[in-house]
Each structure stands twice: as structure tokens, then as C-alpha cells.
N, C-alpha and C positions, 0 to 999 in steps of 0.2 A: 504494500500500500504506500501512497506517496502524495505527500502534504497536497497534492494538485488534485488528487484524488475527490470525487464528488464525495458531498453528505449523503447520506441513510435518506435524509429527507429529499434531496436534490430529486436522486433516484426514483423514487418512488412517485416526484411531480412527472418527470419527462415519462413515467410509465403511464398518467393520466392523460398527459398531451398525445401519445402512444395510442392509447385506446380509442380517444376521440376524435383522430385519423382515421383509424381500424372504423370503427361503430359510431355512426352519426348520433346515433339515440342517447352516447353520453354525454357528446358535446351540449346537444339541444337539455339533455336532465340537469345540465351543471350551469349554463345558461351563457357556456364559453364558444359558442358555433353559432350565432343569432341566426347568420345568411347557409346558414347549410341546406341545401337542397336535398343531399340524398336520403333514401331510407338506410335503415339496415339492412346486410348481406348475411342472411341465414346459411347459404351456401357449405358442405365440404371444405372447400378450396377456403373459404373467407374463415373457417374456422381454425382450417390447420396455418393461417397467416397469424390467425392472436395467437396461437399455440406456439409458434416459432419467437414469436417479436417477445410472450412474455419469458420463457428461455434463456432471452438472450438480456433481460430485465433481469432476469438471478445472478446471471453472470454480472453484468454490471454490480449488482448490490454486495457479492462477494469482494468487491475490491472499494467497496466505498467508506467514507470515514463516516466515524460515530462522536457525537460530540457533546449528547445530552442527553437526559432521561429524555425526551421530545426524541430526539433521532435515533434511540435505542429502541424505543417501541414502537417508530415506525419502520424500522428495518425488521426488527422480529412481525409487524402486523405485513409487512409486504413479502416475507420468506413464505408465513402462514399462507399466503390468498394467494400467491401462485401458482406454489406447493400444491395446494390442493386443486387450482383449478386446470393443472398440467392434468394431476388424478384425474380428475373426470373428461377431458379428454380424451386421454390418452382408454381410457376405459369405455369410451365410444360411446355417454351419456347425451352428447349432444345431438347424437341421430335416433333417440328419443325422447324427443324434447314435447310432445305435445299433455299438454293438460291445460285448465281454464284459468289458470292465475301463474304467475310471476315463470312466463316460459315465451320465449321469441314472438309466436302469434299475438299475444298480447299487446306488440310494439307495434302493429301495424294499425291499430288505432290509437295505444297510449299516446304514442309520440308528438302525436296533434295539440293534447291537451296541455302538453309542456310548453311548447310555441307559443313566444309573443302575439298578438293580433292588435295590438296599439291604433296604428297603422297601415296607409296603405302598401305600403313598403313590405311590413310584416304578412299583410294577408296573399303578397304575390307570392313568397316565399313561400307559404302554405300552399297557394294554388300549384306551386312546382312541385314541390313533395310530394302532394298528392297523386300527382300525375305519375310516381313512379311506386306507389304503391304494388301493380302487378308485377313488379320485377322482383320487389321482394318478397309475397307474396310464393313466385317462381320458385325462389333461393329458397324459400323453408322447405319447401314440395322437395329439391334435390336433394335436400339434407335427410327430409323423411322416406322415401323411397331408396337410399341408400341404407338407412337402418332396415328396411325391409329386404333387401338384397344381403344382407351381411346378417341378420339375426337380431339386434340390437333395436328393440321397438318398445312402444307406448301400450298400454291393456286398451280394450277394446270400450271400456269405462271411460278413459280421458278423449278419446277418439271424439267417441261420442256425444261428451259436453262441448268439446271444440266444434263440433258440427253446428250442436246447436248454439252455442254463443256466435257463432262467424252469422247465422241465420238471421241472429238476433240483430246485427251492424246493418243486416241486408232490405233493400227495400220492399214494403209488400203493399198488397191493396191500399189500404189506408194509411200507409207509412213512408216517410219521402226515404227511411233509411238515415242509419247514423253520419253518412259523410256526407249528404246531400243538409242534413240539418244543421251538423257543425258550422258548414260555409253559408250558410242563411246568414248569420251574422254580419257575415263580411261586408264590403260595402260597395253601392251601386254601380261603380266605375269596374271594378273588378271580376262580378256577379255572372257573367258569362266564363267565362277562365274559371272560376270558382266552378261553375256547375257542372263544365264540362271534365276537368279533374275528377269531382266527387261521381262523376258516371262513372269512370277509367276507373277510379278506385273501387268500387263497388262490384265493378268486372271480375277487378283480380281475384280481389276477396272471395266470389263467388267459386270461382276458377280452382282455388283452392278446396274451398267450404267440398265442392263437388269431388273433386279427387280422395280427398280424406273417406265422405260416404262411400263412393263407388267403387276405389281401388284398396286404401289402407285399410279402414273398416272390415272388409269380410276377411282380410287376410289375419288379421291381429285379433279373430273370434275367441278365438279358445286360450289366447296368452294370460295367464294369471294374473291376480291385481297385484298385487304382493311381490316386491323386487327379490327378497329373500336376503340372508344376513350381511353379505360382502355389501352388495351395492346398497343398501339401505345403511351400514357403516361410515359409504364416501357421502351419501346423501347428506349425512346426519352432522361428516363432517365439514361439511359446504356451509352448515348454516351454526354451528356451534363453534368454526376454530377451533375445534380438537377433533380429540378422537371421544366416543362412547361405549360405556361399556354399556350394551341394550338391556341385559335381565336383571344389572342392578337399577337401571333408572326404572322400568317395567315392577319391579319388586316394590320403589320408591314411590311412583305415582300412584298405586294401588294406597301405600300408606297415607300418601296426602289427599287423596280422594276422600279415603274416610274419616279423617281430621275434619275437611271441609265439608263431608254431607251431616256431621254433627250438630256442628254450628248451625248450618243449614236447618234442621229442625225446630233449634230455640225462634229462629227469627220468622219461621214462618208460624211459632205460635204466637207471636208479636203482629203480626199480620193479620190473623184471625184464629181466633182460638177455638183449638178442637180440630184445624186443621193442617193438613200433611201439607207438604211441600206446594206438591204437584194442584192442588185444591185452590193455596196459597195465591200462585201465579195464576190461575185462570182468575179469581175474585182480584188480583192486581189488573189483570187484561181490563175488566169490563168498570171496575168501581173505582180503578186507580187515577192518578191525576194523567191525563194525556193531553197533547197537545193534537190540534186541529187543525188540517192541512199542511202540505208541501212548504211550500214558504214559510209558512209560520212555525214549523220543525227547524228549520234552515234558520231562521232567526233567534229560538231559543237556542239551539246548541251554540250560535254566535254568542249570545248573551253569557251564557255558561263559561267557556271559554276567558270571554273578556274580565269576567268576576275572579274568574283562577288567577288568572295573571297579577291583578288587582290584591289579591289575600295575599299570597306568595310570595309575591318580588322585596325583597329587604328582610322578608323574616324564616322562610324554610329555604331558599335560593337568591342567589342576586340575577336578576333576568337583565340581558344587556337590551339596549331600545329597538334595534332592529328586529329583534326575537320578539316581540312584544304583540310585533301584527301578526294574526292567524286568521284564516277565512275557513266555516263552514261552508262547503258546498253541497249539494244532489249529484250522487253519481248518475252517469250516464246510463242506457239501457244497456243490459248484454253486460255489464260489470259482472264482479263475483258479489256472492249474496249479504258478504261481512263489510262491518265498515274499515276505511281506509287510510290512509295517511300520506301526502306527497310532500316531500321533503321541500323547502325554499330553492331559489339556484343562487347559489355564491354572491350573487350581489345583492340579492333580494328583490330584484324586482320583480321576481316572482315568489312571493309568499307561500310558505306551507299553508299545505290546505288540507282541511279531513273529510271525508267524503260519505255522504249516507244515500247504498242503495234504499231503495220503497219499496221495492218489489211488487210496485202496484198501488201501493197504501198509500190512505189520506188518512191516517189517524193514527197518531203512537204516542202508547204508552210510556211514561217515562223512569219506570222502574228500573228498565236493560238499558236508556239510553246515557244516564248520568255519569256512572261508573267507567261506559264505554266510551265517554270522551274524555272523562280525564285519562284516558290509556292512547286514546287514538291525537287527542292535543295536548292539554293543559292540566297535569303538568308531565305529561306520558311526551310522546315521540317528540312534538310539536317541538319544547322547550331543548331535549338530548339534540336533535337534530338540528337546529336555529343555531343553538349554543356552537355547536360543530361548523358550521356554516361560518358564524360571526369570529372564530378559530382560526382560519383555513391558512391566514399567513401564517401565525406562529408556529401551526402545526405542520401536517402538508396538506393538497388537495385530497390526497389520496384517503388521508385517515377520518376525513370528514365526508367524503363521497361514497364511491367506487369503493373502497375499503373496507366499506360495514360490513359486520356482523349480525347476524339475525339473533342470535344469543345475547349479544350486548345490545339491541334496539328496542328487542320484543321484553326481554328478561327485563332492562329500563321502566319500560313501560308497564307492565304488570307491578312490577317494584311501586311503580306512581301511586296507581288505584288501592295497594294494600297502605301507604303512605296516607292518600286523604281519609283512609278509615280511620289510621291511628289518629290524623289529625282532627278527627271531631267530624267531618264532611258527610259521613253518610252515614247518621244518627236514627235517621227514618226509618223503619220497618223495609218497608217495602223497595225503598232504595238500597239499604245494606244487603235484603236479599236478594236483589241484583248483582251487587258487585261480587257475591258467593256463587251466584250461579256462573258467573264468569269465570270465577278463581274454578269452581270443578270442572267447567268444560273444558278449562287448560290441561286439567289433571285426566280425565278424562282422553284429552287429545293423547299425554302420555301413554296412560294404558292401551289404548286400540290402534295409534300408530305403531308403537312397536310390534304390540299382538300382529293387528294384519300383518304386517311387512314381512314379519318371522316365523309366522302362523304358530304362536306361541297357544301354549293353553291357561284357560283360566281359572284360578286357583279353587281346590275343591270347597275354601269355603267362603267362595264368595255367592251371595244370595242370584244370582246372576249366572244359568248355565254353568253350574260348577263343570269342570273337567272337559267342558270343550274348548275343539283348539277356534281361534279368531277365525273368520270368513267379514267380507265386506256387508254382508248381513246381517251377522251378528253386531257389526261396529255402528250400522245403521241403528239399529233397534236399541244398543246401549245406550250411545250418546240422545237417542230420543225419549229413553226414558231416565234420564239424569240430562234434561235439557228443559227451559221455561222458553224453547225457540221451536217456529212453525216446521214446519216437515220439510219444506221446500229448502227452508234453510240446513237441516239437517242433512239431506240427502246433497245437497252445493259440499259441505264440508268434509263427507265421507269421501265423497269427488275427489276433492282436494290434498287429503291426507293423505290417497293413494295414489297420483302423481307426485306428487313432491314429499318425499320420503327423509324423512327427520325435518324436516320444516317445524312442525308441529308440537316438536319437544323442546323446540327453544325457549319458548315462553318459561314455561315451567323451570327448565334449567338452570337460564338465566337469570330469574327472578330466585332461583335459592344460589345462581351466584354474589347477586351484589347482596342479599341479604347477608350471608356470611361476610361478606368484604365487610359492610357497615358494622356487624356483630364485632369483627376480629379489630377495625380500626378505633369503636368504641373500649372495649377493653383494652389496646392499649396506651389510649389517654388516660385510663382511670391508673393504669399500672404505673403510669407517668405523674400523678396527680394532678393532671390536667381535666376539666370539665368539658366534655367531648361537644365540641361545635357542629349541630348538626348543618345549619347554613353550609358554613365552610367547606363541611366533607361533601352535601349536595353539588357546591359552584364548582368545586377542585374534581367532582367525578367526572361531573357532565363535560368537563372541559381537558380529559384526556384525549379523546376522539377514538376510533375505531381500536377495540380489540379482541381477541380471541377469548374463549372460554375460561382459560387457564390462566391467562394473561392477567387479564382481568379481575378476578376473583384475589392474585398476589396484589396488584397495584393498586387499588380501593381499600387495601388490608393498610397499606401503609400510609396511606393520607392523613 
């Protein structure tokens, strides 16, 4: 190594500038690409090019200088997330990529929602992009027909929610279709190019949608939903930064399930007494406080929000001012069923925002919704992520971006929701047993992701099919009877779990990572005789930026 030698940190920027050469969609997510015209290249070929360039990202980082706690954890977060994402290439995960949330198809609408539209400037650039929708569209098609040729494919399960979400984007009778609506907004000088675009893209999409039915679909009939222990280990490791051990976390979430269906009890006697849970939430459905209408949901959750920030900022976190703006949205159609979270872009002129599918509804309860915004904003993603953001110099791009962890995001944010419990926040009956209901179906997620994936069996004494092994129907029927959510939702998250394998453990993981961290950093201020600052240890966690599982859990020990 030699004094000229880059930083840990250096490295790890030029691998971001790197990417968003490679992949347009990161440029436009980080808000460094304003005028990019292209889409993403799903392609083979576009895949084995980030798999060379991040290669040769390792090599560079092996000779780069280290010169701070800041450039020693982003060099160890940047060894982590190449490491692993070399693994899943190299393992030929990307030639089955199809499922309904956070997989390539996704990008071919997401990417839209990222884009400036200010301007008419901005909305030409939209109209171009758009227009090359079918190309990428193409590129996924070679990348999945290649996993068909070589063995390496998606179950017949996720096939088939992509059919039907791509249907969902697509025009019909009464429906101009989601790219023809997007561009409605644009403005009148432009509104020919806009429309003609949003036709070409609706093509592609089709073109796809149609191949997936007719060709991948009846081929991938009989492939299992369940990846089985190796590849559900890189899955687990993609979204946790480590490695997992599956029968002790499986062993673990069984215990924290029933910690939490305990509690669960007291509070739904608090609700109505004399009755069970499940009794509980339907008397919350119809007698509880809800709000009325579209808009005026979109309004309260704003409100919600703006109050968090308000309580917060000086006494459990220091929130800097740019973190401060959040905007609820309405998801689009054809979303996943759960709500969402989209990070700010580096300068903030695009603001994080949380997203609430309807699923059709004019009317919600606010029992499920309170809980789930301080996880999906304030003081959950919204603040971890801004804070990350408003970071970026000191830290790198990388450890605030492209970097994350789904363990250190998710795991944050469930951390938030059990935080405003302790802090007095959700004293209400019917709200606390919300946020319980939330806390088991994380636990829950535990048990029946790993079950399916490993087709484990479940224990003979649990009240629940003792001694059978998981199936995607038995993980349907649990989580819907340990769930106060509709069926539609139920069956979207079975979906889900069984495309993206260990996703679904991070929550829970996470959240008994930083618990420990704050437990182990508490006791040793008290060992210190120091009175343990929780402000302090909140601003100094939120403002390490991206790390891995293990990582993580040491560095919050020592704050």
C-alpha cells in the first residue's frame, strides 16, 4: 500500500459512480443522473459486466488506505456487499429473479416514480425513458429464458403474481393503464410524446407480461416454492450481512412469537373484555376510530408523521432540518399489498416518502395504521434513512445508499415502533394491539420463512399442526390465523416470502440486533458510572450508515 493509495471510503464512492454507469435506476434513486434517458439492462451480458467491474472494486479496496473508524466500516460494509453479491451471481440467482417486490420487473415502473417532473425539461426526459421501456422489458425476458435453459428459475407462484401485477400496469376497458396515467400529469406542450411513449411502454410491458404466461409459466409448473437450505442461506445472506444459522433463528422466533401472543391476550382484554384476540380486531374493524377516505388517510398519516418529528427532535434524537420533510403518499395500483418507504435522493429534492396501498378501500381503521408509520417514517426508516442521506459527505455514498442493509433498515425500524411503546405512544388499547400484531407477524415471518424454505417441521407442541413439515399452505393458513390483516393481504405476503428468501427475517433479526447493541452500550455506561444518554446513543447510531448484521450489533455496543 502507498501513501497515494485511495481511502476505504474513496473506493467505495467510485464503486457508486461505477454502478450508476452500469444501472441507470441508481443514478435516477440517488438523484445523481437527472438527464438519464436509459432504463435498466436486465440482460446476461449487463449482468456478468457489474459482476466483473465489482471484482475489480475488491481489488481496488485490497490496496486502499484506512484512516478512520468512518473508512474502516466502510471498507469492511463494501468487502460485505460485494462478497456477497459476487455469491449470488456467481450462483446464477439473477436468472431467477422474478417475484412481485424488490426484483428487476419492478424497475420498469418504479423508476418513473423516482424522476423529477418539475419541469418541462424533466417530463421530456421521462417521455424518453419511457420510450425504451420495451428494450428493457426484452433484457429481463433474456435473463429469464436463460435461467430456463440452464435450470436456474423462479416457482410457478412468483411467475404468476408477476403476470398478474404487469396486468395490473396494463390498460383495460375502463383503464387508460398505469403509464398512460403517470404522463396525464405532464404538461400540454409535451402530451403527444408523452402519450405516444406511454403506448411503446405498455407494449413492452405487455410483451413480457405475455411471455412469462405462455412460455415461462407452464415450464416452471411443478418447480417447488421453497429454495431449500444453501440458496435460502445466500438469500438470507443478501439481506442480513452475515451468514445465519436457520434452526437456531426458527427455534428463536417460535420463542418470540409466544412472548408476543401473550401480551397479545392482556391487551385484547383491554379492548373488550371476555374477548380473544381475533374477536378483538374485528370489534377494532367496525367500532374503532377510522378514518374516511383516500385523501383524508393521506392526510392523517401526514399529520402523524409531522407530530413524530415535533415530540422527538431534541429529546429521544437530534433530527437535522432536511430530514425533517417527509411526505405521505397513495401507492400506485399493481404495488405490493404492504406499506412502503422510499428513501430521499442525496440532495433532497426528492423527499422520502411512505407509501399506502388501498387495495381498493375508502375507509381505515387506525388500529394497524399508527404503529405502521412510525416503522414505515417517523421515527422508523424515514429518520435512519434522511439521517444517512444528510451523512453522505462524511461518510461515503455508498454506506448511505446502494450499501444498505435490510437487517440494519428493517431491524431500525421495528426497533422505532417497540421505542414509541416504551415511550408512552401507544397507551390505547386498540393501538398497542396493533403494534403487537405487527411485532408477531415479524415473528411469524421468522417461523414460516425459514419452515417453507427448508421444509422444516413444526414443533410437536405447538397448538398449530404439530409435527408437520411447512408447505406454502400451511404458511398461508398460519400467518392468517395469527394475523388482524384481510386474506388478500395474507396471500400478497406468502407471495412474497417465497420469492425473496431470508428477506423476511431481517426485521426480527435486526431489531434483536440493535436491541442488544443499546442493552450492551447501556450497561457499559452504568459500568462506567456514567448515566447512559439515550438521545446521544439514538443520533450516534442513526449516523453510522450502512452495516452488516455482525457489524452492527459490535459498533452500537460501543457508542
Amino acid at each position: 500500500m502507498t501513501t497515494d493509495a485511495p481511502t476505504a471510503r474513496a473506493v467505495a464512492d467510485r464503486w457508486v459512480e461505477t454502478l450508476a454507469d452500469l444501472d441507470p435506476g441508481v443514478g435516477t434513486a440517488l438523484g445523481i443522473r437527472p438527464g438519464d434517458t436509459r432504463m435498466p439492462d436486465g440482460s446476461p451480458e449487463a449482468h456478468a459486466e457489474r459482476a466483473a467491474a465489482a471484482r475489480a472494486a475488491l481489488d481496488e479496496l485490497a490496496g486502499a488506505r484506512v484512516l478512520d473508524d468512518d473508512d474502516r466500516r466502510c471498507a469492511a460494509l463494501l468487502r460485505e456487499r460485494l462478497g456477497t453479491q459476487l455469491a449470488v451471481h456467481d450462483a446464477g440467482e439473477h436468472l431467477a429473479s422474478l417475484r412481485p417486490i424488490g426484483s428487476p420487473v419492478q424497475s420498469l415502473q418504479s423508476i418513473f416514480l423516482m424522476m423529477p417532473t418539475a419541469d418541462d425539461g424533466d417530463w421530456d426526459v421521462v417521455a424518453r425513458r419511457m420510450a425504451q421501456v420495451p428494450g428493457a422489458a426484452e433484457s429481463l425476458r433474456q435473463s429469464l429464458a436463460q435461467g430456463l435453459a440452464t435450470g436456474q428459475v423462479s416457482a410457478a407462484r412468483q411467475a404468476q403474481a408477476v403476470v398478474d401485477q404487469l396486468t395490473a400496469w396494463l390498460p383495460g376497458p375502463r383503464d387508460p393503464g398505469w403509464f398512460a396515467g403517470f404522463v396525464a400529469g405532464g404538461p400540454d406542450a409535451l402530451s403527444g410524446d408523452l402519450a405516444r411513449s406511454a403506448a411503446v411502454a405498455a407494449e413492452g410491458v405487455a410483451a413480457l407480461r405475455d411471455w412469462i404466461e405462455g412460455t415461462y409459466l407452464p415450464a416452471v409448473a411443478d418447480v417447488p416454492d421453497g429454495v431449500g437450505r444453501d440458496r435460502y442461506r445466500l438469500g438470507a445472506r443478501t439481506s442480513l450481512g452475515a451468514d445465519v444459522d436457520p434452526e437456531e433463528a426458527y427455534a428463536w422466533g417460535w420463542d418470540e412469537l409466544g412472548r408476543i401472543e401473550a401480551e397479545m391476550a392482556v391487551e385484547a382484554e383491554r379492548v373488550l373484555p371476555g374477548a380473544g384476540v381475533a374477536e378483538a380486531f374485528r370489534h377494532l374493524d367496525v367500532a374503532g376510530e377510522a378514518v374516511e377516505g383516500v385523501e383524508e388517510v393521506r392526510r392523517y398519516l401526514q399529520t402523524l408523521m409531522d407530530r413524530a418529528i415535533g415530540e422527538l427532535d431534541g429529546t429521544v434524537v437530534d433530527i437535522a432540518e432536511p430530514v425533517r420533510r417527509v411526505e405521505a403518499m397513495i401507492a400506485p395500483p399493481g404495488a405490493a399489498a404492504a406499506p412502503y418507504y422510499t428513501r430521499p435522493s442525496l440532495d433532497f429534492r426528492r423527499p422520502g416518502r411512505t407509501w399506502l396501498p388501498t387495495l381498493g378501500r375508502t375507509r381505515f381503521p387506525t388500529w394497524d395504521l399508527i404503529s405502521t408509520w412510525y416503522h414505515e417514517g417517523v421515527p422508523g426508516h424515514h429518520l435512519q434513512l434522511g439521517q444517512w442521506a444528510h451523512r453522505a459527505r462524511e461518510l461515503s455514498r455508498f454506506q448511505v445508499s446502494v450499501g444498505s442493509v435490510s437487517a440494519t433498515t428493517e431491524g431500525w425500524a421495528l426497533y422505532a415502533e417497540r421505542l414509541m411503546d416504551e415511550l408512552g405512544h401507544l397507551t390505547d388499547p386498540g393501538t398497542r394491539l396493533g403494534y403487537l400484531d405487527g411485532q408477531r407477524m415479524r415473528a411469524v415471518r421468522v417461523v414460516i420463512d425459514i419452515g417453507m424454505h427448508l421444509s422444516l417441521r413444526i414443533p410437536a407442541g405447538s397448538s398449530f399442526q404439530p409435527g408437520e413439515t411447512w408447505t406454502a399452505e400451511l404458511g398461508r393458513r398460519f400467518l392468517a390465523d395469527r394475523s388482524g390483516s384481510p386474506a388478500d393481504f395474507v396471500a400478497s405476503e406468502v407471495v412474497r416470502y417465497l420469492g425473496w428468501p431470508g428477506q423476511a427475517i431481517s426485521y426480527k433479526l435486526g431489531e434483536r440486533a440493535w436491541l442488544a447493541g443499546r442493552a450492551a452500550a447501556r450497561a457499559r455506561a452504568e459500568a462506567d458510572g456514567r448515566t447512559f444518554d439515550l438521545r446521544a446513543w439514538h443520533t450516534a447510531a442513526l449516523s453510522l450508515g450502512s452495516l452488516g448484521l455482525d457489524d452492527l450489533e459490535r459498533e452500537i455496543s460501543g457508542l
